[in-house]
C-alpha positions, -999 to +999 in steps of 0.1 A: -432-357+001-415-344-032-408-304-015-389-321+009-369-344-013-353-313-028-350-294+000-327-324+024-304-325-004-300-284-010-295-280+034-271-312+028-245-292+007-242-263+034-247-277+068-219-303+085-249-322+106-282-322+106-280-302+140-273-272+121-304-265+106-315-256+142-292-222+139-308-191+136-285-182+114-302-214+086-338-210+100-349-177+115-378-187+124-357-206+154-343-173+163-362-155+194-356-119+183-356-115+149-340-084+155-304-100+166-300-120+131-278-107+099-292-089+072-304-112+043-308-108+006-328-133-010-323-141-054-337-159-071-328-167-104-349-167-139-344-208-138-343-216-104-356-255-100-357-256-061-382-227-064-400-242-088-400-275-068-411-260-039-443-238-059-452-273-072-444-265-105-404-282-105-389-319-120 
């Protein structure tokens, strides 16, 4: 699947293991009160290939 081609390698650069991505704090949607996690601010930039990759429209 080509979404998650470029998504293993982008999680790769910040997480240590693969056990990591199981935080709350890397996938909310693991968290069981959303309520409990940081406050986030999402950017995206004007050329931003992993969003692009992940609309369908990317390399």
């Amino acid at each position: 699947m080509q979404k998650r081609g470029v998504v293993i390698p982008c999680f790769s650069a910040y997480l240590a293991t693969g056990e990591d991505g199981a935080s709350p704090c890397v996938s909310p949607l693991q968290a069981q009160r959303l309520d409990r996690l940081p406050p986030a601010s999402i950017l995206v930039c004007g050329y931003d290939p992993l969003r692009q990759a992940l609309r369908g429209n990317g390399p």
